[in-house]
PDB file of N, CA, C and O in Angstrom, chain B, residues numbered from 101:
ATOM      1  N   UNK B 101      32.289  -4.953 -21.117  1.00  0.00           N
ATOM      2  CA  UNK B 101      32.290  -5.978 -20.097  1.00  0.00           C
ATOM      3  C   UNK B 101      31.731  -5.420 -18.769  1.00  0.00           C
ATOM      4  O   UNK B 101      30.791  -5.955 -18.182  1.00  0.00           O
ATOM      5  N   UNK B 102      32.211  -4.583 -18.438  1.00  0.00           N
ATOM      6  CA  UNK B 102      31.563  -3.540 -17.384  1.00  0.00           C
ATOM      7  C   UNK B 102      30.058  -3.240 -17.414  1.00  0.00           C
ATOM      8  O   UNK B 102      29.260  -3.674 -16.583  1.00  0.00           O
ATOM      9  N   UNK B 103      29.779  -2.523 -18.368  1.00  0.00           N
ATOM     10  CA  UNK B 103      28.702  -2.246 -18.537  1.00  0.00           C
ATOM     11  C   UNK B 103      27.348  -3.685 -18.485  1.00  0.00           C
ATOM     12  O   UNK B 103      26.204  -3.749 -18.033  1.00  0.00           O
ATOM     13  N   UNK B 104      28.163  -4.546 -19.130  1.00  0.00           N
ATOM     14  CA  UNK B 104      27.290  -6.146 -19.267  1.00  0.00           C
ATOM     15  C   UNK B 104      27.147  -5.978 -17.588  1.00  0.00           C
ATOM     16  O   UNK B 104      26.008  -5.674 -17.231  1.00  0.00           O
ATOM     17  N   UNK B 105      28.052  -6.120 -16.612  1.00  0.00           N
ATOM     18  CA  UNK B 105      28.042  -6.838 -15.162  1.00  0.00           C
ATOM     19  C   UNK B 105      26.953  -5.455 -14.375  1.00  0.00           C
ATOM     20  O   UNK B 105      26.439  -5.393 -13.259  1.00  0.00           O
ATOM     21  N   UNK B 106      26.945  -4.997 -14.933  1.00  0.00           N
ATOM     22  CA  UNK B 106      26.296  -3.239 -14.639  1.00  0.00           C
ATOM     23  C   UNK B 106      24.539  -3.896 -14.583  1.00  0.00           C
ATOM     24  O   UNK B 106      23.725  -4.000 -13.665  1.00  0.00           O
ATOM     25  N   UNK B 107      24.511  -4.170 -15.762  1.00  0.00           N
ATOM     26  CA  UNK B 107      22.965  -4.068 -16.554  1.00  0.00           C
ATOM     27  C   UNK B 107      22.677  -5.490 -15.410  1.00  0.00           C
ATOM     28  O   UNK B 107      21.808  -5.416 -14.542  1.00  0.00           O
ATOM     29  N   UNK B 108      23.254  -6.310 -15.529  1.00  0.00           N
ATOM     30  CA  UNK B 108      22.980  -7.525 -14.645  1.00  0.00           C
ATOM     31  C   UNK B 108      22.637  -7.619 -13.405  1.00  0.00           C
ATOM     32  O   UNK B 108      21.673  -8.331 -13.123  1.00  0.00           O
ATOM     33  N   UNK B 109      23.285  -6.983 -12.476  1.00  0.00           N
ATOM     34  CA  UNK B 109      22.820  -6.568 -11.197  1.00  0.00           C
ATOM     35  C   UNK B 109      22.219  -5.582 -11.448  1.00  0.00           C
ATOM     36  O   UNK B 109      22.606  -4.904 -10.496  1.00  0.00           O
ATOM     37  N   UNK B 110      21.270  -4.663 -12.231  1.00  0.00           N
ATOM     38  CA  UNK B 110      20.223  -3.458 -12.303  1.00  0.00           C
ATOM     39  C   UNK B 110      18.669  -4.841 -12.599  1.00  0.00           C
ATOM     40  O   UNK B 110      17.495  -4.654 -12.281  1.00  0.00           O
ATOM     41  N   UNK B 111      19.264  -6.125 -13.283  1.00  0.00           N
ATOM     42  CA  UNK B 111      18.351  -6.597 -13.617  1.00  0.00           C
ATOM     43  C   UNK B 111      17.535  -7.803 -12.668  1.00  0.00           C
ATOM     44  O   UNK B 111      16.376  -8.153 -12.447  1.00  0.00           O
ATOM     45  N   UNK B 112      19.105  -8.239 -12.215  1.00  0.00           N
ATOM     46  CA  UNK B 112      18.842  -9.148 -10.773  1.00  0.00           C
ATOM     47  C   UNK B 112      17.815  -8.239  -9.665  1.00  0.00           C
ATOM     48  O   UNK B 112      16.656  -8.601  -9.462  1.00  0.00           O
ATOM     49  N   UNK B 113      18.540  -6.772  -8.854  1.00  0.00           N
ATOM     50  CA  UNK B 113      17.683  -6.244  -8.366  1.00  0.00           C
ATOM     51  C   UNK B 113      16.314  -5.779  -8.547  1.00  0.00           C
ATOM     52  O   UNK B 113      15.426  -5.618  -7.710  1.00  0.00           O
ATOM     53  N   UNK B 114      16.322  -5.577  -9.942  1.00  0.00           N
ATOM     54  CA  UNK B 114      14.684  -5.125 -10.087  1.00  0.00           C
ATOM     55  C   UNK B 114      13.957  -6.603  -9.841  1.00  0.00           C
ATOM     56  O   UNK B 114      12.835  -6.689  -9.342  1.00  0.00           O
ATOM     57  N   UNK B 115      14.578  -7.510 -10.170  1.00  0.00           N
ATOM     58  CA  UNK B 115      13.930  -9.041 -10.155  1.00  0.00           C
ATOM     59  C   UNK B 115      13.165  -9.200  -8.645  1.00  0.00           C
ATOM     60  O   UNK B 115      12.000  -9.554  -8.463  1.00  0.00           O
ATOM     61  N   UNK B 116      14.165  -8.833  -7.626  1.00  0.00           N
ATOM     62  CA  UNK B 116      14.461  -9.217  -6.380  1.00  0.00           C
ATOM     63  C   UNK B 116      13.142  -8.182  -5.950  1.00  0.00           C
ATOM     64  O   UNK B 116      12.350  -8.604  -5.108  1.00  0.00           O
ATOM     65  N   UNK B 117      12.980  -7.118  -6.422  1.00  0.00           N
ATOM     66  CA  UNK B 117      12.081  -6.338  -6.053  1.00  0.00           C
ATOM     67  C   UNK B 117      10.647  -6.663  -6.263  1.00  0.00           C
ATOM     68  O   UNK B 117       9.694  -6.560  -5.491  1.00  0.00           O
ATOM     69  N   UNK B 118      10.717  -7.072  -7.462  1.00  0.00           N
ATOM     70  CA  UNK B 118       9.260  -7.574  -7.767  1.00  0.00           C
ATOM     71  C   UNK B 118       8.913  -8.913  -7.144  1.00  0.00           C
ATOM     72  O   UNK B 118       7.755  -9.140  -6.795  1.00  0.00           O
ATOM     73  N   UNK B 119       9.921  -9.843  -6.989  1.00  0.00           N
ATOM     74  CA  UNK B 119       9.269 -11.246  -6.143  1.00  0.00           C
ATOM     75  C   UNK B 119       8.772 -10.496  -4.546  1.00  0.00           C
ATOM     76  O   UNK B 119       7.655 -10.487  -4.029  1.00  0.00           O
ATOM     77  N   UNK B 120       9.839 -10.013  -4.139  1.00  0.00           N
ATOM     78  CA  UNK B 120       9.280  -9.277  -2.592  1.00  0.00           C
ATOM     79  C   UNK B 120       7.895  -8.532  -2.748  1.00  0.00           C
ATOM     80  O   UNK B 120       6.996  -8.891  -1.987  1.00  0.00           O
ATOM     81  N   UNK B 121       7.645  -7.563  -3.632  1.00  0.00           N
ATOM     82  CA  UNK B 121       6.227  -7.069  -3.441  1.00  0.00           C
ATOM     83  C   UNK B 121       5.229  -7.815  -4.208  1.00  0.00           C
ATOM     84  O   UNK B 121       4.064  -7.457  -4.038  1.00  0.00           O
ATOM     85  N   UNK B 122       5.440  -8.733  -4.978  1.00  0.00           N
ATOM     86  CA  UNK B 122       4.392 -10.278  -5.245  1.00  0.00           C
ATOM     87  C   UNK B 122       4.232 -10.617  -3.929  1.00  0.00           C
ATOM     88  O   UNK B 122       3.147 -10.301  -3.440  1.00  0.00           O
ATOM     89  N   UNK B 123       5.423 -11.461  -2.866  1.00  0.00           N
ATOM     90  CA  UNK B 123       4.975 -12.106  -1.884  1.00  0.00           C
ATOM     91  C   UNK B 123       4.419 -11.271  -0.821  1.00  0.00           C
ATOM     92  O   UNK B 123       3.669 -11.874  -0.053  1.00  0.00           O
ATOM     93  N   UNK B 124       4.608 -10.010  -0.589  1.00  0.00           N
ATOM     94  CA  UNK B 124       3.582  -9.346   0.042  1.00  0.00           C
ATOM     95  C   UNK B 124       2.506  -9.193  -0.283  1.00  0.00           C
ATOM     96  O   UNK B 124       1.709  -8.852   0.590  1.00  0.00           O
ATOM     97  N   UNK B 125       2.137  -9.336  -1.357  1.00  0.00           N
ATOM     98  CA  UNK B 125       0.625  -9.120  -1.828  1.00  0.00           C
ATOM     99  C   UNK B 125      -0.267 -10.570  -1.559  1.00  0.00           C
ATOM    100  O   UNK B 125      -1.431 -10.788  -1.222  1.00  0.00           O
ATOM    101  N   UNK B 126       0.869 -11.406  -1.879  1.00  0.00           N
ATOM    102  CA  UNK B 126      -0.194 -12.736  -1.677  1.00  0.00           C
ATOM    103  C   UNK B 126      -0.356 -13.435   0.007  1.00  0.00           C
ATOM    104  O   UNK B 126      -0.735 -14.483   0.528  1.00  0.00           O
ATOM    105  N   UNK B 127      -0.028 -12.648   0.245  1.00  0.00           N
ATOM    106  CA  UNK B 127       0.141 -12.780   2.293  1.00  0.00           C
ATOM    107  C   UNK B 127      -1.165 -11.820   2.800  1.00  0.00           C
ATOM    108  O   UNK B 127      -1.738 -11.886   3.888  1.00  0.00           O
ATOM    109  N   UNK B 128      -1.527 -10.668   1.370  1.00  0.00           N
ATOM    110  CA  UNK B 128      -2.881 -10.049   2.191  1.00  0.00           C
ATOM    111  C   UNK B 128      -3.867 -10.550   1.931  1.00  0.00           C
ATOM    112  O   UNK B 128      -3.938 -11.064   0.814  1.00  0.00           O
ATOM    113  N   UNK B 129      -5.166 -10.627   2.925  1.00  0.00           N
ATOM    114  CA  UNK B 129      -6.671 -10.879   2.519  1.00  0.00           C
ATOM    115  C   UNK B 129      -6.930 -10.165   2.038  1.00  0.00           C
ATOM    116  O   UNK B 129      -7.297 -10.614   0.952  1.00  0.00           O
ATOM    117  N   UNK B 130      -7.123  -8.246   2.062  1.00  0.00           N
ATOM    118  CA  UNK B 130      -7.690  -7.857   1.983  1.00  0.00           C
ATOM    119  C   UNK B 130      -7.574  -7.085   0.916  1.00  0.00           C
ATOM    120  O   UNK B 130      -7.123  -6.058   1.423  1.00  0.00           O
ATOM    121  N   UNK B 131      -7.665  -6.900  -0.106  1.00  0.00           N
ATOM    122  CA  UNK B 131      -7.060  -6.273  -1.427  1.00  0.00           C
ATOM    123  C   UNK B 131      -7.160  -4.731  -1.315  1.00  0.00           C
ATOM    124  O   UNK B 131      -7.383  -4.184  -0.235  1.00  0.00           O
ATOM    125  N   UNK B 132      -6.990  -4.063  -2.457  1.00  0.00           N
ATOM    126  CA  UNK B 132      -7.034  -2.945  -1.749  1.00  0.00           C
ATOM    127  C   UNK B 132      -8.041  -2.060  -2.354  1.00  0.00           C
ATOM    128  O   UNK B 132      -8.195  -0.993  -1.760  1.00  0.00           O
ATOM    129  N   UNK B 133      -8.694  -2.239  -3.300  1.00  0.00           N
ATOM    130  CA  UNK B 133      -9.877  -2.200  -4.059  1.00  0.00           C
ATOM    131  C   UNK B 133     -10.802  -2.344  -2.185  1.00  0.00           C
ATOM    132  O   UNK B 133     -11.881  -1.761  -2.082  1.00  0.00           O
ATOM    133  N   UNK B 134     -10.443  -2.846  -1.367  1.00  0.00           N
ATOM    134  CA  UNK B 134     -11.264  -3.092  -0.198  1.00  0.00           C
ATOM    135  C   UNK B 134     -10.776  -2.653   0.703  1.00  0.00           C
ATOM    136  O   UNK B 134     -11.459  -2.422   1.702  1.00  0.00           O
ATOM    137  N   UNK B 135      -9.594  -2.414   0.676  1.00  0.00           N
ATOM    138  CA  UNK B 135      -8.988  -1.513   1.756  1.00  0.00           C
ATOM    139  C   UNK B 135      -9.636  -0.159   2.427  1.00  0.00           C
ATOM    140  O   UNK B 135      -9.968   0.298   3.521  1.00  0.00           O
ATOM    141  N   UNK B 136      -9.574   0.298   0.510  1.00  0.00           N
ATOM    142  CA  UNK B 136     -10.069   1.436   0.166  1.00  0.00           C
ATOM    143  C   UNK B 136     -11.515   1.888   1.062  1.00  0.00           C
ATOM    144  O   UNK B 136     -11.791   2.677   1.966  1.00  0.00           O
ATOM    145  N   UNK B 137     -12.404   0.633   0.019  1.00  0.00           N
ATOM    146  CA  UNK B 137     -13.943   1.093   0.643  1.00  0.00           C
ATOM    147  C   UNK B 137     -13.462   1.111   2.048  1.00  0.00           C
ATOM    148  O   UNK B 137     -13.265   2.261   2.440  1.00  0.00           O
ATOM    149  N   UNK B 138     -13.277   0.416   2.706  1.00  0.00           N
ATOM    150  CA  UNK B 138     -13.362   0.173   4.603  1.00  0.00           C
ATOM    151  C   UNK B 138     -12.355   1.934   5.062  1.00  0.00           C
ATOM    152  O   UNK B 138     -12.522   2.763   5.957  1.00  0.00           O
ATOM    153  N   UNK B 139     -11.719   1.864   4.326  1.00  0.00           N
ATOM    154  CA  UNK B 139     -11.418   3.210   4.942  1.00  0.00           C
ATOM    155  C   UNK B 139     -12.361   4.527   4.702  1.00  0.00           C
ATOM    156  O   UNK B 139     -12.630   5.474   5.442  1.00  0.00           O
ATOM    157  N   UNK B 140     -12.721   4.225   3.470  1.00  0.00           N
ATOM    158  CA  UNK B 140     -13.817   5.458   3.260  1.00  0.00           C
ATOM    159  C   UNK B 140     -14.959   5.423   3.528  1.00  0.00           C
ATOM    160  O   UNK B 140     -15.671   6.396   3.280  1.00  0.00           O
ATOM    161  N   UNK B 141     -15.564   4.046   4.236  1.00  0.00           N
ATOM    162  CA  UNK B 141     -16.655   3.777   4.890  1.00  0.00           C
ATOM    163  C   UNK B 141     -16.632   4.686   6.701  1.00  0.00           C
ATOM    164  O   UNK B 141     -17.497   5.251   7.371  1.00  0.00           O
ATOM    165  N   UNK B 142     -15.520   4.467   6.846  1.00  0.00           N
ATOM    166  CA  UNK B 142     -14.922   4.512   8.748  1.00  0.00           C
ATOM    167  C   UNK B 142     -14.764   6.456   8.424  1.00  0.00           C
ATOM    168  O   UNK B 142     -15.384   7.207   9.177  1.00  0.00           O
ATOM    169  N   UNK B 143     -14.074   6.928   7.503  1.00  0.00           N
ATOM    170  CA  UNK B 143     -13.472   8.241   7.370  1.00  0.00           C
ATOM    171  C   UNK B 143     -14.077   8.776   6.076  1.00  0.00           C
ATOM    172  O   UNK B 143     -13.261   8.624   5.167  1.00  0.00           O
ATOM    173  N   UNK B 144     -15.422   9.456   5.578  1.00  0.00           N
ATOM    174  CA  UNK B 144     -16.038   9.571   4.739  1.00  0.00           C
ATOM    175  C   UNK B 144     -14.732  10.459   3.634  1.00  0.00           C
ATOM    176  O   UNK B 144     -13.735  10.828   4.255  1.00  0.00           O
ATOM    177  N   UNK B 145     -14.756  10.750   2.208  1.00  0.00           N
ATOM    178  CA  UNK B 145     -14.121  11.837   1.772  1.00  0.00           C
ATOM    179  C   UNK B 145     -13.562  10.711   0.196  1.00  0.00           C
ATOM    180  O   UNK B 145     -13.753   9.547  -0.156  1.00  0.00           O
ATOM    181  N   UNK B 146     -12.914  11.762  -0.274  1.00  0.00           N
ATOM    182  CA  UNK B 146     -12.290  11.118  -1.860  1.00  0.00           C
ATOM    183  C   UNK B 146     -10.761  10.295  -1.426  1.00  0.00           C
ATOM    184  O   UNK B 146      -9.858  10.855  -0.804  1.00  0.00           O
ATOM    185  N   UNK B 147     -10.726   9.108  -1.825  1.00  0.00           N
ATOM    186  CA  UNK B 147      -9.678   8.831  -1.612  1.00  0.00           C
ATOM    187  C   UNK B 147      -8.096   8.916  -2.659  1.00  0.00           C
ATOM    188  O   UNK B 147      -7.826   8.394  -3.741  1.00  0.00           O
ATOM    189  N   UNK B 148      -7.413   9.689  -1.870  1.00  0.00           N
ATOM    190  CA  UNK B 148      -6.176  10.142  -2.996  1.00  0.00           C
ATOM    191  C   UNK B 148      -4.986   8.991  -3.130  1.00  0.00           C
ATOM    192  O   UNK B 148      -4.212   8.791  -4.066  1.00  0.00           O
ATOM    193  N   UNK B 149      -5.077   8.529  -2.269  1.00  0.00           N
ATOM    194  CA  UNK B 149      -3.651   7.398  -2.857  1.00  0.00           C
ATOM    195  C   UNK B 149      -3.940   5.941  -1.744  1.00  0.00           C
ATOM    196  O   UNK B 149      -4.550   5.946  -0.675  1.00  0.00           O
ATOM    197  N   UNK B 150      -3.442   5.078  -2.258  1.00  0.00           N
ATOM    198  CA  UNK B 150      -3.322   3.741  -1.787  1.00  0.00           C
ATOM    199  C   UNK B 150      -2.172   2.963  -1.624  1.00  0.00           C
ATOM    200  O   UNK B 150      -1.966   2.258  -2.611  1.00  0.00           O
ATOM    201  N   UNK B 151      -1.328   2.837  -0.704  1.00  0.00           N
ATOM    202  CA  UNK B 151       0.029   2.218  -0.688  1.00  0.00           C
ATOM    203  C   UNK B 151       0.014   1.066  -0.195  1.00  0.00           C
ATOM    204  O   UNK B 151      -0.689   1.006   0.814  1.00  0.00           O
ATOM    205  N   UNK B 152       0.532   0.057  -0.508  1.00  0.00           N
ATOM    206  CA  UNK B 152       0.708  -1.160   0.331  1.00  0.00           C
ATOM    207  C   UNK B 152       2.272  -1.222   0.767  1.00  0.00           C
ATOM    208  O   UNK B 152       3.273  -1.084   0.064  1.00  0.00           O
ATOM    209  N   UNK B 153       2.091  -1.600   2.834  1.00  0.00           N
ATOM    210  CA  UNK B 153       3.024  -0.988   3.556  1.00  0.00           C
ATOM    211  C   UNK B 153       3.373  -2.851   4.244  1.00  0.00           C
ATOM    212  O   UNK B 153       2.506  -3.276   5.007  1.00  0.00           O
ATOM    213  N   UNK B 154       4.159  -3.468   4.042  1.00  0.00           N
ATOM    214  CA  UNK B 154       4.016  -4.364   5.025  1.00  0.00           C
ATOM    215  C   UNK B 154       2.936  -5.135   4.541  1.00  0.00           C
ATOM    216  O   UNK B 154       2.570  -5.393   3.395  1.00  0.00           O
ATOM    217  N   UNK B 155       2.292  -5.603   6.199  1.00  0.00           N
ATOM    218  CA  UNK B 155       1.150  -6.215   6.022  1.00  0.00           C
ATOM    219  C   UNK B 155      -0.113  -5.090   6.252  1.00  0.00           C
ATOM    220  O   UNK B 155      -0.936  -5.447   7.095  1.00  0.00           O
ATOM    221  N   UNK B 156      -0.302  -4.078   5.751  1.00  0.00           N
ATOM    222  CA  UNK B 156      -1.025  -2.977   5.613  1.00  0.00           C
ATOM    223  C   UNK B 156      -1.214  -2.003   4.526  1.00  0.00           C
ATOM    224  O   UNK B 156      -0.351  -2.031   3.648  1.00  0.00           O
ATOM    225  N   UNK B 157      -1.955  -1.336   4.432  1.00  0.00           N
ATOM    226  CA  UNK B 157      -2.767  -0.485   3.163  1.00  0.00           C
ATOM    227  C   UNK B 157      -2.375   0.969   4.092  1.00  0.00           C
ATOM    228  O   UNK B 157      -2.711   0.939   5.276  1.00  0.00           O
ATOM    229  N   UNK B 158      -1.484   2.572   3.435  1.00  0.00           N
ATOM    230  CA  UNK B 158      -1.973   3.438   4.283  1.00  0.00           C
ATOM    231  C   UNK B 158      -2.770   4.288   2.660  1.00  0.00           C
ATOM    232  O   UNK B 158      -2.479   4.405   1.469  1.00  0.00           O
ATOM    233  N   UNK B 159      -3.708   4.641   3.454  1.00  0.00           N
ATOM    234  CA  UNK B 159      -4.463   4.797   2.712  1.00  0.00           C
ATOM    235  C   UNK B 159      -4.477   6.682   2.997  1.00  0.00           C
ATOM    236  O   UNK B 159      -4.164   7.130   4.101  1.00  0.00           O
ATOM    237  N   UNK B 160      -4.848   7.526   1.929  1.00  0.00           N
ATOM    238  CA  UNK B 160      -5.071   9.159   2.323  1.00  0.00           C
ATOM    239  C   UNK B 160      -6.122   9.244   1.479  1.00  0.00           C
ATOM    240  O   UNK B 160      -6.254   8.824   0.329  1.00  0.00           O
ATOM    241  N   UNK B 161      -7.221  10.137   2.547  1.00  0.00           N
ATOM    242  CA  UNK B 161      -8.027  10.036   2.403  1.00  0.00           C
ATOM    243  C   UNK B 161      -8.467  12.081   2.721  1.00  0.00           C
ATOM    244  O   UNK B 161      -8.273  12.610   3.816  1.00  0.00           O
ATOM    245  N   UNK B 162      -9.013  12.805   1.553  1.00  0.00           N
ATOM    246  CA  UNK B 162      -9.323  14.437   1.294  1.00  0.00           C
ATOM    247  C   UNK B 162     -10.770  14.598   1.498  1.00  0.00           C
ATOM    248  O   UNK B 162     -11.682  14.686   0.675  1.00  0.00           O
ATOM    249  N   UNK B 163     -10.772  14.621   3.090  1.00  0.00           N
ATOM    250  CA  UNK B 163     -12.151  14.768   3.472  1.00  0.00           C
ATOM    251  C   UNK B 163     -12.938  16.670   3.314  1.00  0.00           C
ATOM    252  O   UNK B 163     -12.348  17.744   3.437  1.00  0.00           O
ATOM    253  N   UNK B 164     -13.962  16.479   3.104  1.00  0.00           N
ATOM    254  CA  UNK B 164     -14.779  17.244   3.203  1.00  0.00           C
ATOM    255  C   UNK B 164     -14.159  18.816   3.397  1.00  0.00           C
ATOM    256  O   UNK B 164     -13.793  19.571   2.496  1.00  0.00           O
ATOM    257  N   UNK B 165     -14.158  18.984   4.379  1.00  0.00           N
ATOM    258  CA  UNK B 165     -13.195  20.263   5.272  1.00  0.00           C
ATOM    259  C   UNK B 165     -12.057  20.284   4.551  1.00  0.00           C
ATOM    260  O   UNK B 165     -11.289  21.065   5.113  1.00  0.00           O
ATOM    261  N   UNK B 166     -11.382  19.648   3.237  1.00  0.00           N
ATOM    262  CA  UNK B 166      -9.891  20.012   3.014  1.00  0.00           C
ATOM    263  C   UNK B 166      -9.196  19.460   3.830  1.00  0.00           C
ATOM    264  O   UNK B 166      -8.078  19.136   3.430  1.00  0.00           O
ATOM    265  N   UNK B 167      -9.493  19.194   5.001  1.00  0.00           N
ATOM    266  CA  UNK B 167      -8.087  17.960   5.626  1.00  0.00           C
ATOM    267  C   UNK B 167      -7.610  16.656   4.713  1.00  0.00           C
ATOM    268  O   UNK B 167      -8.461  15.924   4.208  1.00  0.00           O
ATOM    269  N   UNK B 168      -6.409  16.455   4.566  1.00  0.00           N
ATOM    270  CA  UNK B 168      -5.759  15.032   3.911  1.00  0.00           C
ATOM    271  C   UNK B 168      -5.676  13.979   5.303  1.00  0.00           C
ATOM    272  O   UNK B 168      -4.572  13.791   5.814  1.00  0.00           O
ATOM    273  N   UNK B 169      -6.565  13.497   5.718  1.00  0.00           N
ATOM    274  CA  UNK B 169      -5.793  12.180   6.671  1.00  0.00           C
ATOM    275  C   UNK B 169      -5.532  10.800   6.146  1.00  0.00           C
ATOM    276  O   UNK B 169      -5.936  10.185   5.159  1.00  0.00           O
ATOM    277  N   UNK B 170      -4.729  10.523   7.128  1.00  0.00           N
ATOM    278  CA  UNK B 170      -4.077   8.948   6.694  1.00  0.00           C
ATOM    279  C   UNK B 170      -4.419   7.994   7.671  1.00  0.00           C
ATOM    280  O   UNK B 170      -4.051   7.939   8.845  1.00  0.00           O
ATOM    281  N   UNK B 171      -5.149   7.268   7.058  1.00  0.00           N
ATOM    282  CA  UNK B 171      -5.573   6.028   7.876  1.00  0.00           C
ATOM    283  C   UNK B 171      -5.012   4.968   6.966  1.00  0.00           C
ATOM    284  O   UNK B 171      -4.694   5.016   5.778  1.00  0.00           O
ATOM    285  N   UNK B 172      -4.961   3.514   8.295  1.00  0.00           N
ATOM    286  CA  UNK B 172      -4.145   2.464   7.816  1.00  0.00           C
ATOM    287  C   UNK B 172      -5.102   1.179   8.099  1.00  0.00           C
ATOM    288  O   UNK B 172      -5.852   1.099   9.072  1.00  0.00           O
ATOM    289  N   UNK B 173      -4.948   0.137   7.041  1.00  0.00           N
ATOM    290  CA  UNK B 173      -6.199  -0.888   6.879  1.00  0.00           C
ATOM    291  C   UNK B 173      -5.043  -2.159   7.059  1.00  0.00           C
ATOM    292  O   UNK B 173      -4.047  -2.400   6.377  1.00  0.00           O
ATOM    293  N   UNK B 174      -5.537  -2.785   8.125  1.00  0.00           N
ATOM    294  CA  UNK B 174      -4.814  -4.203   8.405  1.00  0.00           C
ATOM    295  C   UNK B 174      -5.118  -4.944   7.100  1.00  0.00           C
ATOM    296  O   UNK B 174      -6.210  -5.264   6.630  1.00  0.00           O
ATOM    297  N   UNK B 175      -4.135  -5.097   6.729  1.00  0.00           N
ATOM    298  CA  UNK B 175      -4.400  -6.239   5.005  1.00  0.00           C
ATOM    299  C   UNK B 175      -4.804  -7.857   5.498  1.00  0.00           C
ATOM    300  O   UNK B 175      -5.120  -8.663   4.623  1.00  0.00           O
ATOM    301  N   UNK B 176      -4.776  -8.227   6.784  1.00  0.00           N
ATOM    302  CA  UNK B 176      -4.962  -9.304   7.188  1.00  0.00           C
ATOM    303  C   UNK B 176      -6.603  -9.747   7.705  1.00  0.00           C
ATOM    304  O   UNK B 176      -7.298 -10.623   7.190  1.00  0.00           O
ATOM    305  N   UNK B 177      -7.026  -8.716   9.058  1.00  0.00           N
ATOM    306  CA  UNK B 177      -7.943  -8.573   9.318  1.00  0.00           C
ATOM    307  C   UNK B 177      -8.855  -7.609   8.605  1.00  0.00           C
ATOM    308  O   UNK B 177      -9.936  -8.101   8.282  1.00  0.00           O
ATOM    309  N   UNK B 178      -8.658  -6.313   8.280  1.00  0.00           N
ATOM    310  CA  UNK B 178      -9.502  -5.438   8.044  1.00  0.00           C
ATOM    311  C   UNK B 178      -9.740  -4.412   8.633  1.00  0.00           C
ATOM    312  O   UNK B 178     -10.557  -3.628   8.151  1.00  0.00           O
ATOM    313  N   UNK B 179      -9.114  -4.145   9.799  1.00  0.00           N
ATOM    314  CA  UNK B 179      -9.348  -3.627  10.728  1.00  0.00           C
ATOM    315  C   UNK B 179      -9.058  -2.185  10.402  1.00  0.00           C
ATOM    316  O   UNK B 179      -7.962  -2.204   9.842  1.00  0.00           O
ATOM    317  N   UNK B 180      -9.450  -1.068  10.466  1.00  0.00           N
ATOM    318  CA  UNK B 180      -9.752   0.465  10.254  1.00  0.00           C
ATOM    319  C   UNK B 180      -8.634   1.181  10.958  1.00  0.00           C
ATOM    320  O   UNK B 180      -8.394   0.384  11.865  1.00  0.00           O
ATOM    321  N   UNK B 181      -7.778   2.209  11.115  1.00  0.00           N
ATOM    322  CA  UNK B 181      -7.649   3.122  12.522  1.00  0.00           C
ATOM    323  C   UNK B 181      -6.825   4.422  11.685  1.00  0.00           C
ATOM    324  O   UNK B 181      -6.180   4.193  10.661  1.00  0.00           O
ATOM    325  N   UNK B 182      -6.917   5.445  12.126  1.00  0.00           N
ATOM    326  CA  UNK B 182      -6.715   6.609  11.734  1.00  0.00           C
ATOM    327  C   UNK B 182      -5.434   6.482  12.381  1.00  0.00           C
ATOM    328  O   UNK B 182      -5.249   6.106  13.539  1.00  0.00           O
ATOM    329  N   UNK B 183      -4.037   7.035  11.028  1.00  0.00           N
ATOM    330  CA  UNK B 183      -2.715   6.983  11.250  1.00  0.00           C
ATOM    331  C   UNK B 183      -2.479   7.697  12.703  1.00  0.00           C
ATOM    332  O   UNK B 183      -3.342   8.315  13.326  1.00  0.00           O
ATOM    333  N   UNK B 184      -1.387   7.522  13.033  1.00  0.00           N
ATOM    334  CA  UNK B 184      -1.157   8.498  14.848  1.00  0.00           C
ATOM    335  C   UNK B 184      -1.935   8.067  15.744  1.00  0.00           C
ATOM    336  O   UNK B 184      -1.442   8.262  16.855  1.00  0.00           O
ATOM    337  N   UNK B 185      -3.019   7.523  15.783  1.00  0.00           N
ATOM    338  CA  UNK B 185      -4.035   6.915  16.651  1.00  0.00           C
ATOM    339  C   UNK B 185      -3.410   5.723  17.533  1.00  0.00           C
ATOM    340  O   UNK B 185      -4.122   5.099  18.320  1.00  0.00           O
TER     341      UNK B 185
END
């Protein structure tokens, strides 16, 4: 009986999790397949990971020189800017 009420709220929450990062996704313009390019257009280099933050993409990006920077892509507008900036 325990275990049933256990599995239920493990199943409700994962539920709850996935409608929240559905409705964030469908609130962005900018996908991230495009995020991507616009960041590696602005900050040349291989891009290592893609997160969707909010209404934003932070994107890390292993430029040239061995630096890892993190720049962040407005999912709304598009707009470019190097993290800390």
């Amino acid at each position: 009986m325990r275990s049933t009420r256990i599995i239920l709220l493990i199943i409700g929450l994962l539920a709850s999790i996935s409608l929240q990062a559905k409705g964030i996704q469908d609130t962005l313009q900018i996908t991230r397949e495009r995020a991507a390019a616009l960041a590696q257009e602005r900050y040349p280099g291989k891009i290592v990971r893609v997160q969707t933050e909010k209404q934003q993409y932070r994107i890390r990006v292993l430029q040239a020189d061995g630096r890892v920077i993190t720049v962040l892509v407005d999912g709304q507008s598009g707009r470019v800017k190097k993290d800390g900036i």
